[in-house]
C-alpha positions in Angstrom: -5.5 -48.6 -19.5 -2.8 -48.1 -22.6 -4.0 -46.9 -25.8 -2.0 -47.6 -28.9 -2.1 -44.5 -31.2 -1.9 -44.8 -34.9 0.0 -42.5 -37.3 -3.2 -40.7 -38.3 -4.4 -40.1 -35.0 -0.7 -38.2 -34.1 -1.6 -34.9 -34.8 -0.5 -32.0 -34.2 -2.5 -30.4 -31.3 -2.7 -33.4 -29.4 -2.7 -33.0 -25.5 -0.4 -35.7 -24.0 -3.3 -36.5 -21.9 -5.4 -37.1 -25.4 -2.3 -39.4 -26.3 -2.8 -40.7 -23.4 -6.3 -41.8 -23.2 -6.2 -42.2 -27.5 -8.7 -39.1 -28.0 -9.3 -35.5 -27.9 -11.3 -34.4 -25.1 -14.6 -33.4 -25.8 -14.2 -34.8 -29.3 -18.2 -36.4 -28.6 -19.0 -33.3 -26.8 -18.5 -32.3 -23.1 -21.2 -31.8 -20.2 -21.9 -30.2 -17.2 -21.2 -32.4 -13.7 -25.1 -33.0 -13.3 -25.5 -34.6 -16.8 -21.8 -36.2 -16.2 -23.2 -37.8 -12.4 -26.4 -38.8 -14.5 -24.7 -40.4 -17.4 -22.4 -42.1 -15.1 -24.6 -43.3 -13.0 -23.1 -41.2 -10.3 -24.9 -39.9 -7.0 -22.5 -37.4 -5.9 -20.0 -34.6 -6.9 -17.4 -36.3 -4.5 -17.7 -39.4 -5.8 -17.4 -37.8 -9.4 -13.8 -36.0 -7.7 -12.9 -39.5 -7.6 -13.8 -41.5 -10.7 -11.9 -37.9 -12.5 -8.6 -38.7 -10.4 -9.0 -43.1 -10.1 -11.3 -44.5 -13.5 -10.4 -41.9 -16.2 -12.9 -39.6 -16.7 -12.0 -36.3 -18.1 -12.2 -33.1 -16.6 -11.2 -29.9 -18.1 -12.4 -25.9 -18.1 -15.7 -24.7 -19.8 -15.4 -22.0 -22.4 -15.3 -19.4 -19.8 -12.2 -20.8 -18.1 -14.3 -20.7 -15.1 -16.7 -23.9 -15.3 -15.7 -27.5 -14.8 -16.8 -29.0 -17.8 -16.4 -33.2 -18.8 -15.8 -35.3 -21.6 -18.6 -37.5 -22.6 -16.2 -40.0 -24.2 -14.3 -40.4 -21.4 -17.5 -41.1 -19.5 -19.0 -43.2 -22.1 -15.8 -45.5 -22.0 -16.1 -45.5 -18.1 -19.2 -46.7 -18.5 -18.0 -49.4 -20.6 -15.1 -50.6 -18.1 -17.9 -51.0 -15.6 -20.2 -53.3 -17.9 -16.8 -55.0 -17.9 -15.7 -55.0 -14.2 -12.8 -53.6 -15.1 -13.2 -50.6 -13.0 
């Protein structure tokens, strides 16, 4: 998936992963990997693993650099290539 970014989206600050995908992660929050799986409609943490490294969704560290936290955007829009079949 390519995402075109526009001149006021190119902030300074920007991750090139955020370029990347066309967003800041966690810019519509971030969750735990229970409420990602259930969102998701995912049934397991390894099958979670996999849509983070093969369909996009974001994964990144909680505010105590310890906790794997994940973007609800990213899942959100994973949930939207499914509707489409494009995952």
């Amino acid at each position: 998936m390519t995402t075109t970014i526009t001149s006021s989206q190119s902030r300074t600050g920007w991750t090139g992963a955020d370029k990347l995908h066309g967003f800041r992660f966690g810019c519509d929050g971030l969750c735990s990997a229970h409420k990602a799986m259930t969102l998701a409609g995912i049934n397991s943490r390894s099958t979670l693993e996999r849509r983070v490294k093969d369909a996009g969704i974001r994964k990144g560290s909680g505010p105590n650099g310890h906790t794997a936290v994940y973007c609800r955007r990213s899942i959100t829009e994973y949930i939207a290539r499914c509707a489409a079949n494009e995952v």
